[in-house]
MDAnalysis code that builds the backbone (N, CA, C; Angstrom):
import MDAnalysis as mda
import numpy as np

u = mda.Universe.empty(555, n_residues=185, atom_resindex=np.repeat(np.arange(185), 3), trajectory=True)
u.add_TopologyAttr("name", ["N", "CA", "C"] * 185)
u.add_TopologyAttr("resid", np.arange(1, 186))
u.add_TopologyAttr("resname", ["UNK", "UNK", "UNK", "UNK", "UNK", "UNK", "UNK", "UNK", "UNK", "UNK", "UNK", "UNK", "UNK", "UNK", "UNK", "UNK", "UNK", "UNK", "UNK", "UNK", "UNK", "UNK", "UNK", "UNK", "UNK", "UNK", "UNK", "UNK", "UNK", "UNK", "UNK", "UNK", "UNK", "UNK", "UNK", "UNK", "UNK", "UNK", "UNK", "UNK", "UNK", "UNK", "UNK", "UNK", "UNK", "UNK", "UNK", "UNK", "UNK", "UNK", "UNK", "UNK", "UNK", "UNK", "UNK", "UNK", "UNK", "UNK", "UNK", "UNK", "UNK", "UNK", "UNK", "UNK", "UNK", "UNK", "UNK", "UNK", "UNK", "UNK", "UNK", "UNK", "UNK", "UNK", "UNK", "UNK", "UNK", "UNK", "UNK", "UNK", "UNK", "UNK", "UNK", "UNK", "UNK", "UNK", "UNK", "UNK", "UNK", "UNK", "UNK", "UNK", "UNK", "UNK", "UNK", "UNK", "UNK", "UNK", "UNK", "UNK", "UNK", "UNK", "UNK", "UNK", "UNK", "UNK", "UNK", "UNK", "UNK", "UNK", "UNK", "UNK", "UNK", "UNK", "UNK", "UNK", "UNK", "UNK", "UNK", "UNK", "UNK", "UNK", "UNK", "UNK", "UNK", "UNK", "UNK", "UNK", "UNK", "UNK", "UNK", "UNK", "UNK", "UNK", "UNK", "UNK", "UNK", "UNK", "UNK", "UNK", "UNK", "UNK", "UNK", "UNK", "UNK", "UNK", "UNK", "UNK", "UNK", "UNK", "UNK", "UNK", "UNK", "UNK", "UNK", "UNK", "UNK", "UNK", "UNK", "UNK", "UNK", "UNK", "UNK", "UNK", "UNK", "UNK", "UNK", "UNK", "UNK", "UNK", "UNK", "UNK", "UNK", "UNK", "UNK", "UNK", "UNK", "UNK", "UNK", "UNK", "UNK", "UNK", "UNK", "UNK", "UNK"])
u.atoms.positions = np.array([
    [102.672, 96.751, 120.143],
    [102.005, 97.040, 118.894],
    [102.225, 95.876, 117.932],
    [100.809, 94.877, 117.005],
    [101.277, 94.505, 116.433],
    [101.883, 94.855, 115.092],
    [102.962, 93.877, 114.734],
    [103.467, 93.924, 113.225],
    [102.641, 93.524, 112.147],
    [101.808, 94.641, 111.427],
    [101.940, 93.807, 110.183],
    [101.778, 93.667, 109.105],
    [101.765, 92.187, 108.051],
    [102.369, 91.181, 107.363],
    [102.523, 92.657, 106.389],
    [103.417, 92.418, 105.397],
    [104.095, 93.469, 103.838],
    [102.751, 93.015, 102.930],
    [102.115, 93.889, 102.201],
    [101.156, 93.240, 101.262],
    [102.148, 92.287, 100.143],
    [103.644, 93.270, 100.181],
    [104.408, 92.450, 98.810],
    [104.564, 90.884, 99.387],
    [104.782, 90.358, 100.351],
    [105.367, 89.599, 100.971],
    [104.487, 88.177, 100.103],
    [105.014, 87.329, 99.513],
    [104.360, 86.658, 98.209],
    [104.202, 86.740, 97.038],
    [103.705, 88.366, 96.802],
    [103.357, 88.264, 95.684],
    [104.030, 88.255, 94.699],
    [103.586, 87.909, 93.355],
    [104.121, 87.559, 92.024],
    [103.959, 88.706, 91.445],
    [105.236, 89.339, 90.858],
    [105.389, 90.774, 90.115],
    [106.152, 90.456, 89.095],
    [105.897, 91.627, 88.024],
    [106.305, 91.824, 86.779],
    [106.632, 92.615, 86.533],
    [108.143, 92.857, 86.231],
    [108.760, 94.364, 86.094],
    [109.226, 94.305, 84.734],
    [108.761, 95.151, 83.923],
    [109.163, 95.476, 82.351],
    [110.063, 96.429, 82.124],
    [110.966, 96.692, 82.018],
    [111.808, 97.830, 81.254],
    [113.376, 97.514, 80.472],
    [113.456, 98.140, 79.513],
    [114.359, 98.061, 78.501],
    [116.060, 98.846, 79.360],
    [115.798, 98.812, 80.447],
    [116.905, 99.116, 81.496],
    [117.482, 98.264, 82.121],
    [118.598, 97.261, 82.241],
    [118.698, 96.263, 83.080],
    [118.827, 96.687, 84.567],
    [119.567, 98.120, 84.738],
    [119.841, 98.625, 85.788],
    [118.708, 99.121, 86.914],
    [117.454, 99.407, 85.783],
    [116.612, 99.735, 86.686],
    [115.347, 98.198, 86.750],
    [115.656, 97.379, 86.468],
    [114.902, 95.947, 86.449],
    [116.099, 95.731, 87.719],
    [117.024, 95.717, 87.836],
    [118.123, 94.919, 89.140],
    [117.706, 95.910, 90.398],
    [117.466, 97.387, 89.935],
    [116.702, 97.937, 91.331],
    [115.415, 97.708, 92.024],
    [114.558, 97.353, 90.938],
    [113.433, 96.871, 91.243],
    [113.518, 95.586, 92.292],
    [114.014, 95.147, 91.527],
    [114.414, 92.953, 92.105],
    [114.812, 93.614, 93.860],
    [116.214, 94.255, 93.770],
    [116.183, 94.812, 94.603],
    [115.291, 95.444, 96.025],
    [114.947, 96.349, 95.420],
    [113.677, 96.901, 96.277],
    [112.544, 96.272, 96.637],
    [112.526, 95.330, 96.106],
    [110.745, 94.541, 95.767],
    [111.407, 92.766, 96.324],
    [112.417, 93.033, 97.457],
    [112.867, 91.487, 97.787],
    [111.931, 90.693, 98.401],
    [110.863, 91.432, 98.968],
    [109.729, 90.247, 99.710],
    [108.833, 89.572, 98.712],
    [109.171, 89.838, 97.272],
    [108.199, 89.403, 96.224],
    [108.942, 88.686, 95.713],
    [108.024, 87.545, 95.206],
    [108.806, 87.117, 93.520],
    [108.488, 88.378, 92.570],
    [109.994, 88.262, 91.998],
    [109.687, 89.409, 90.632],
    [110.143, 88.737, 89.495],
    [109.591, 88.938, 88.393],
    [109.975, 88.206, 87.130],
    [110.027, 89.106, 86.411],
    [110.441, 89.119, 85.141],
    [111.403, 90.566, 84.318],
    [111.111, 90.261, 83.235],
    [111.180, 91.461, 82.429],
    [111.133, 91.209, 80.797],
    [111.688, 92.480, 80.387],
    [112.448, 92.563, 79.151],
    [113.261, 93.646, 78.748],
    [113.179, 94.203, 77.894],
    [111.405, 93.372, 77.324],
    [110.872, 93.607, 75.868],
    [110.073, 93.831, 75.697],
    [108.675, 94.071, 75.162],
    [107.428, 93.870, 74.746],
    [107.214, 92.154, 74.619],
    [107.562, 91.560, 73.586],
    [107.329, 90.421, 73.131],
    [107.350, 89.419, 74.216],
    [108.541, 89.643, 75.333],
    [108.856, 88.397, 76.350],
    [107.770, 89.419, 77.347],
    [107.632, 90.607, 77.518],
    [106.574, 90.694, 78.608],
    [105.161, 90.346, 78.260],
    [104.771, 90.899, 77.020],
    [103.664, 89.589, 77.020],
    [103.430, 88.700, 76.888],
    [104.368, 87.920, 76.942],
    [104.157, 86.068, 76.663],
    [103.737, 86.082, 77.859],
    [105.050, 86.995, 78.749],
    [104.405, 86.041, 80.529],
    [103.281, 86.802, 81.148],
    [102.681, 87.877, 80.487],
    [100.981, 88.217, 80.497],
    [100.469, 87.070, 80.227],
    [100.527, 86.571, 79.332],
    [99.328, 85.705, 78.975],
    [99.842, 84.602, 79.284],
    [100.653, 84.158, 80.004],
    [101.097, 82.888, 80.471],
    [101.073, 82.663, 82.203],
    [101.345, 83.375, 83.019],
    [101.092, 83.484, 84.397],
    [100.086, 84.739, 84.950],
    [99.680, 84.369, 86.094],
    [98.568, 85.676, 86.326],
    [99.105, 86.533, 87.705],
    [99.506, 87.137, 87.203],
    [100.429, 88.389, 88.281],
    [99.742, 89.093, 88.938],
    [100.282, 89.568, 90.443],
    [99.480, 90.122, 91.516],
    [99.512, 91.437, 91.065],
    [100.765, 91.779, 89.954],
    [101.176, 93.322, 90.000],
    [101.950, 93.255, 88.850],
    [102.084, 94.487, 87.744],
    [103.108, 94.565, 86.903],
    [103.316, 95.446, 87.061],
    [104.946, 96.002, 86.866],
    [105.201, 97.590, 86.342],
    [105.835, 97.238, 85.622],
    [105.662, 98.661, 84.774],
    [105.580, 98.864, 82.969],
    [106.289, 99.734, 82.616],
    [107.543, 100.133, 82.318],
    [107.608, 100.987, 81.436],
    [107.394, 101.651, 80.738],
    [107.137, 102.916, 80.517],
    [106.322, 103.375, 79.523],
    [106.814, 103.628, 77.956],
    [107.733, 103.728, 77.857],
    [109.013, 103.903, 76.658],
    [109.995, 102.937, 76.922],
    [110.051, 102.247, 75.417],
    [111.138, 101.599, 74.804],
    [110.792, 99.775, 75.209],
    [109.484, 99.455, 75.753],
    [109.264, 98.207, 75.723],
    [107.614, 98.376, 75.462],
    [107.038, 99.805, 75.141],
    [105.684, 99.509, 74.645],
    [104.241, 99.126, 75.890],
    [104.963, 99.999, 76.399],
    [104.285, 99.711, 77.897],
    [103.000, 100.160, 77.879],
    [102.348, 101.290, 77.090],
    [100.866, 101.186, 77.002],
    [100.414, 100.410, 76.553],
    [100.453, 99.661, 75.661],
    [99.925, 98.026, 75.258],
    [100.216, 97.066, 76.152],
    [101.467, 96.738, 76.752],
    [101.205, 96.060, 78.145],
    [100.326, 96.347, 79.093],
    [100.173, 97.750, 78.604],
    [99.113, 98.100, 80.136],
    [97.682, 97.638, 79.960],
    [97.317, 97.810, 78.688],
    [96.257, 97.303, 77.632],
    [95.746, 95.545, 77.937],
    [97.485, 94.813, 78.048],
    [97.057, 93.774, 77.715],
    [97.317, 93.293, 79.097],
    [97.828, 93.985, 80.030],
    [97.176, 93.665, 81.563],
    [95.584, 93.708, 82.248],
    [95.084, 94.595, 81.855],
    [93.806, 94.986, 82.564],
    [92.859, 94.158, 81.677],
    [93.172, 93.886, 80.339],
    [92.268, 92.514, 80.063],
    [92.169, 90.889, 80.731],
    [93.615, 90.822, 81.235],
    [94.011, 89.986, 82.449],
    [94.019, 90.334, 83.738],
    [93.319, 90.996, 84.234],
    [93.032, 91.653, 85.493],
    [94.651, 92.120, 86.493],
    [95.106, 92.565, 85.474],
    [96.818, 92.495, 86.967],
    [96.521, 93.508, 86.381],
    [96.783, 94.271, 87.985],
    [97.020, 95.579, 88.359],
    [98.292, 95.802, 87.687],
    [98.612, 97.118, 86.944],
    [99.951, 97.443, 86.646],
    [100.208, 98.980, 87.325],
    [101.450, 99.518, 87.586],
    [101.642, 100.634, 87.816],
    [103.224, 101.003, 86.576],
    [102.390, 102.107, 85.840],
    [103.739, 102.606, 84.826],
    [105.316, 103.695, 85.465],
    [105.684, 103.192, 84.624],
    [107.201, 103.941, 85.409],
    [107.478, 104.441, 84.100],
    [108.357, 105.682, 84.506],
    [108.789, 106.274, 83.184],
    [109.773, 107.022, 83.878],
    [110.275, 107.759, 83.069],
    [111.663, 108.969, 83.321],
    [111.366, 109.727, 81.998],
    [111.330, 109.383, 80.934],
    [111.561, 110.675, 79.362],
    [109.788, 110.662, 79.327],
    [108.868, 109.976, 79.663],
    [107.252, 110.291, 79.073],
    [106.624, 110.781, 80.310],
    [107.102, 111.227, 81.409],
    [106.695, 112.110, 82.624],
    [106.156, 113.223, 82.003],
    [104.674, 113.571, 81.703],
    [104.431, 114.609, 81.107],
    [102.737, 114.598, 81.360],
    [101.725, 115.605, 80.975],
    [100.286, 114.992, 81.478],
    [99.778, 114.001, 80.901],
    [100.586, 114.151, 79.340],
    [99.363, 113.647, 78.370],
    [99.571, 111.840, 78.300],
    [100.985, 111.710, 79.491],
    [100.909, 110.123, 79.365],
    [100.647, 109.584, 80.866],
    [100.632, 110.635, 81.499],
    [99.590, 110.806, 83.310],
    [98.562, 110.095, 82.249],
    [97.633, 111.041, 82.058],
    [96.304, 110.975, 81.305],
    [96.336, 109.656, 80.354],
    [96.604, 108.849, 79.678],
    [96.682, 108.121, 78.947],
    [96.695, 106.944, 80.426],
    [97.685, 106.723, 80.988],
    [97.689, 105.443, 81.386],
    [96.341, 105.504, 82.512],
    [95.997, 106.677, 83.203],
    [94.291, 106.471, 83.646],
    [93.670, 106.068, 83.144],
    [93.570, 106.407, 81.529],
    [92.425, 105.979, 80.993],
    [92.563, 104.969, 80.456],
    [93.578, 103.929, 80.243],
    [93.910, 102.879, 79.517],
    [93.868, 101.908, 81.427],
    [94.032, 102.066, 82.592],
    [93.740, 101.517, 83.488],
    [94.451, 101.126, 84.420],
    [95.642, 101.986, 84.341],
    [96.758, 101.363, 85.015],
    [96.406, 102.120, 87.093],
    [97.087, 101.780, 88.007],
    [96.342, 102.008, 89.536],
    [97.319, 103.084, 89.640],
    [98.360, 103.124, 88.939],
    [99.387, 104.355, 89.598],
    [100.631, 104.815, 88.454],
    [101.307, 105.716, 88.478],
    [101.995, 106.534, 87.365],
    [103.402, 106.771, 88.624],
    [104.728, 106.324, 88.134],
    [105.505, 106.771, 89.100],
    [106.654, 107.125, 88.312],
    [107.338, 108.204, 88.016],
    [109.044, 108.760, 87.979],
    [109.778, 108.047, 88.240],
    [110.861, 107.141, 87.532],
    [112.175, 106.564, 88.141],
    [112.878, 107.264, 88.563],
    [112.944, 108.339, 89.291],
    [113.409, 109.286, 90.046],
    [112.835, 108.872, 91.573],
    [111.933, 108.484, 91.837],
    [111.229, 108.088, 92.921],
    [111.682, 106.557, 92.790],
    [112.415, 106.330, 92.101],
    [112.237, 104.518, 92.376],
    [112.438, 103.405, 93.623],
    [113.343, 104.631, 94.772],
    [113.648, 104.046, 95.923],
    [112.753, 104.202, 96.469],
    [111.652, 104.634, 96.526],
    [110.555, 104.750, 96.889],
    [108.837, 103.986, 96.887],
    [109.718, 102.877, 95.846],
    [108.720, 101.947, 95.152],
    [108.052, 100.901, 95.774],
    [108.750, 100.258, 97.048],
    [108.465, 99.030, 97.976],
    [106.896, 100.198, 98.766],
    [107.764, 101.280, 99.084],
    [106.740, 101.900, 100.152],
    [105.251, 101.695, 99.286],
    [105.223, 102.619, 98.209],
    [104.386, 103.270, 97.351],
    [104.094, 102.081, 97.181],
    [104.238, 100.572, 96.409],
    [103.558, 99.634, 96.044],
    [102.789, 99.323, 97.397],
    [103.178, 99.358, 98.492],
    [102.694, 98.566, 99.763],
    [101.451, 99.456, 99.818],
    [101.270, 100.600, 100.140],
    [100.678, 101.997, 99.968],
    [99.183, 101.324, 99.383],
    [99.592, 101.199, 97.974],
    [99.011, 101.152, 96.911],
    [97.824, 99.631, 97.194],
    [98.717, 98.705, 97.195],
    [98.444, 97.737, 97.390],
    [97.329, 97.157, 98.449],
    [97.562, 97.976, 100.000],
    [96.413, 98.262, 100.889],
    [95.769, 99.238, 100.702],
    [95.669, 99.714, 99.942],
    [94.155, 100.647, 99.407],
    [93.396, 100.263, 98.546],
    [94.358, 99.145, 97.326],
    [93.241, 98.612, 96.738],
    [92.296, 97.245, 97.266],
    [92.750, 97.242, 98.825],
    [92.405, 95.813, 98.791],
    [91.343, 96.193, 100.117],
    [91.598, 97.275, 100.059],
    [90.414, 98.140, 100.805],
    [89.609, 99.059, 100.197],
    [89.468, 98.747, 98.863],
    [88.891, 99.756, 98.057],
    [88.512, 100.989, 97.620],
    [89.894, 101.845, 98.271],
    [89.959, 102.707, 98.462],
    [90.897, 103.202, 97.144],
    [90.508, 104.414, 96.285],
    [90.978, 104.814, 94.968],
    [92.273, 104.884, 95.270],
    [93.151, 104.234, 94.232],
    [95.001, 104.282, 94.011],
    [95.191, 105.330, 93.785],
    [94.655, 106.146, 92.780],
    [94.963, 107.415, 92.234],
    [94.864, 108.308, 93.107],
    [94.373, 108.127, 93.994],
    [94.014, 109.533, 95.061],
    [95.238, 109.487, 96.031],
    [95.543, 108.134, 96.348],
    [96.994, 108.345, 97.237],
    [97.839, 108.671, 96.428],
    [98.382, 108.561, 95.106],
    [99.314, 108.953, 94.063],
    [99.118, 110.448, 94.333],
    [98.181, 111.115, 94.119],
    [98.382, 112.148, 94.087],
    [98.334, 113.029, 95.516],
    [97.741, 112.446, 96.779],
    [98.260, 113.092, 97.896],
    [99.278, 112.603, 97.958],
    [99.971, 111.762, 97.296],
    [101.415, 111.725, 97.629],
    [102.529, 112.056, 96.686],
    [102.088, 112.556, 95.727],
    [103.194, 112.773, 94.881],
    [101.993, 114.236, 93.730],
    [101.718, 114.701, 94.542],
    [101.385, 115.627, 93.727],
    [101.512, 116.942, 93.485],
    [102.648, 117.486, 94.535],
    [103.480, 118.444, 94.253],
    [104.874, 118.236, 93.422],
    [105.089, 116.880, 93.271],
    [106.215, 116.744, 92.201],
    [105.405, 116.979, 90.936],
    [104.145, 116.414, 90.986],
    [103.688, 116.440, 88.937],
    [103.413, 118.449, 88.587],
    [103.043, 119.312, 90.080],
    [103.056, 120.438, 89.973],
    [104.063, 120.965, 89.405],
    [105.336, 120.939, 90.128],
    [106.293, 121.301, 90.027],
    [107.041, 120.968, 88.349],
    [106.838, 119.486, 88.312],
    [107.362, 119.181, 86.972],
    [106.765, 119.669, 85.502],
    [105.259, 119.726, 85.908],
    [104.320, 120.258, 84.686],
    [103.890, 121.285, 84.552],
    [104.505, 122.163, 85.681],
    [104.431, 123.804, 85.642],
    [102.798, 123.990, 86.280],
    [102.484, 125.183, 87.124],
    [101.300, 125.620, 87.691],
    [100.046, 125.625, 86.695],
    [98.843, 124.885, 87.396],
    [97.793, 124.874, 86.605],
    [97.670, 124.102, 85.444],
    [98.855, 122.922, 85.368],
    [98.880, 121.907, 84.264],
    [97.746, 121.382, 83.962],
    [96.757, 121.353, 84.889],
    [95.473, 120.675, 84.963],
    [94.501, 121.395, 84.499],
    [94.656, 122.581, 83.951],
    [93.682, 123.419, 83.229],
    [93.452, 123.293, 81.783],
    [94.649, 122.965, 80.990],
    [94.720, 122.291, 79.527],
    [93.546, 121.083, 79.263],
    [93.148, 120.504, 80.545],
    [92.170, 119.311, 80.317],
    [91.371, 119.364, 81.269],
    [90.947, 120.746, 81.836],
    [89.980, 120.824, 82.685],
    [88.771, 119.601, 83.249],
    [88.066, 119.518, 81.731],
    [87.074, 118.592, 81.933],
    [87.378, 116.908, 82.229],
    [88.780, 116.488, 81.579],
    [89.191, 115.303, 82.106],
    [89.680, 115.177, 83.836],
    [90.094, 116.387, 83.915],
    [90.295, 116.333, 85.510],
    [89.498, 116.442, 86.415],
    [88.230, 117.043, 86.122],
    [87.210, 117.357, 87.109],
    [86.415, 116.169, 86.833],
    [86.568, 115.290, 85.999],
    [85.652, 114.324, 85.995],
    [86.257, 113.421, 86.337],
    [87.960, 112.792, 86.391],
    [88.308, 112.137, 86.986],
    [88.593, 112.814, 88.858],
    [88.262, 113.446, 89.131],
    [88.126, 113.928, 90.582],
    [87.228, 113.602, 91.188],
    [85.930, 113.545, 90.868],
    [84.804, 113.567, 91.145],
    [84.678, 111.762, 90.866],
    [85.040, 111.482, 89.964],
    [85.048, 109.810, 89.753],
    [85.641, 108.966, 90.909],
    [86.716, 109.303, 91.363],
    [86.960, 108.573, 92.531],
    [86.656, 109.112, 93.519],
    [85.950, 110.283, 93.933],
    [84.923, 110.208, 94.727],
    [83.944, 109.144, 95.188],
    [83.163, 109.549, 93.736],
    [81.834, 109.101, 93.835],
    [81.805, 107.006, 94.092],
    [82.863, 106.916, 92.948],
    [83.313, 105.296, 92.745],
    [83.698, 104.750, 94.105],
    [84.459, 105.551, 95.077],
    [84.667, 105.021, 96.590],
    [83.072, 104.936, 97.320],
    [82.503, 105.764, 97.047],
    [80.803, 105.829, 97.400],
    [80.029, 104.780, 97.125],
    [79.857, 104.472, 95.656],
    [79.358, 103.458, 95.450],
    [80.130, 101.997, 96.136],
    [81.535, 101.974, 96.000],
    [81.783, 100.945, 95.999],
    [81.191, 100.456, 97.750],
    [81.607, 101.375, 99.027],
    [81.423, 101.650, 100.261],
    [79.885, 101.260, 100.305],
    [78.488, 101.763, 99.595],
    [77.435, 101.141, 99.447],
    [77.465, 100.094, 99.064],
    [78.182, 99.268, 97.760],
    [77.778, 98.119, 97.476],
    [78.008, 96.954, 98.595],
    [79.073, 97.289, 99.204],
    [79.867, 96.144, 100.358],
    [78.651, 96.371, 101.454],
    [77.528, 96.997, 101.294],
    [76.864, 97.077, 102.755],
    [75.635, 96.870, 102.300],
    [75.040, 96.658, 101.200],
    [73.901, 96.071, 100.244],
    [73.568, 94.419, 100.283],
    [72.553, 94.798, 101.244],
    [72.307, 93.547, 101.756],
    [71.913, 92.466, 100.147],
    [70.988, 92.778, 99.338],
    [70.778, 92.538, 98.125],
    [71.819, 91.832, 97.434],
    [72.818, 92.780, 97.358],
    [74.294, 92.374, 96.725],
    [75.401, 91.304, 97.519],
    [75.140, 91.683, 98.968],
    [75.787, 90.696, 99.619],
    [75.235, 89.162, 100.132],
    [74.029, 89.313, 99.720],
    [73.102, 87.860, 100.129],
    [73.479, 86.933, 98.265],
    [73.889, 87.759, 97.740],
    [74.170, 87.102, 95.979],
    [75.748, 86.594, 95.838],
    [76.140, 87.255, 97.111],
    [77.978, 86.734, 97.138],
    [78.591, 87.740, 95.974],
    [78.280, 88.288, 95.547],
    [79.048, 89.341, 94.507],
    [79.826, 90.443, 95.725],
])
């Protein structure tokens, strides 16, 4: 059987959090990558707007990590947010809609090489991030946000359900559009 290659294996990552302990687990876990660190807002976006990263994770509390996330996706790097105290829907919901590919618990953090790799070959197969997040971790957000959490925002959920549906659809047509593929797009 062949082996193969780690999607991390190269890439340039950006790990933000106001934790040194959980920035040294990251480095850690994430050894087939370069990882570069910031412990702030201010030093993580300098090196936003100064190098162009394959990947950031963000903190979500105490370094301002929805504005990093903000000021990633205007620079096209994928970010995935980490949190422990803002695990809750309404910042699930926030970092979807602000653009981030995935939402993860530092409770799961040993879990992060897998889940980035995960992550990483689905987006590069265009296949929705969010949908493996949640076949894979979506009896923890049950469990944590109590039964039927998803009814408080009915209409944001059924429309983000149906969105990465349909968005894998289109995208699966566009790659086979002769039109689109004779233009190199």
């Amino acid at each position: 059987m062949k082996q193969t290659d780690s999607f991390l294996k190269g890439k340039h990552i950006l790990a933000v959090d106001d934790e040194w302990d959980v920035i040294e687990t990251i480095q850690e876990i994430l050894d087939k990558a370069k990882v570069d660190v910031a412990q702030d807002y201010e030093t993580a976006s300098e090196k936003i707007l100064q190098t162009r990263y394959d990947l950031a994770i963000l903190d979500i509390m105490g370094v301002n990590g929805i504005k990093l996330l903000e000021e990633c996706v205007k620079r096209d790097i994928p970010a995935v947010m980490l949190t422990a105290n803002s695990l809750n829907p309404n910042s699930l919901m926030e970092s979807i809609k602000k653009g981030a590919i995935s939402y993860l618990s530092k409770e799961h953090l040993s879990e992060l090489d897998l889940l980035i790799e995960e992550l990483l070959g689905a987006q590069n197969q265009g296949n929705p991030t969010w949908k493996l997040l949640f076949e894979k971790l979506g009896n923890v957000f049950n469990q944590r946000f109590g039964k039927g959490w998803k009814n408080e925002n009915k209409d944001f959920w059924n429309d983000f359900e149906k969105n990465w549906e349909v968005s894998r659809g289109i995208q699966e047509r566009l790659l086979h559009d002769k039109n689109i593929i004779d233009k190199g797009i």
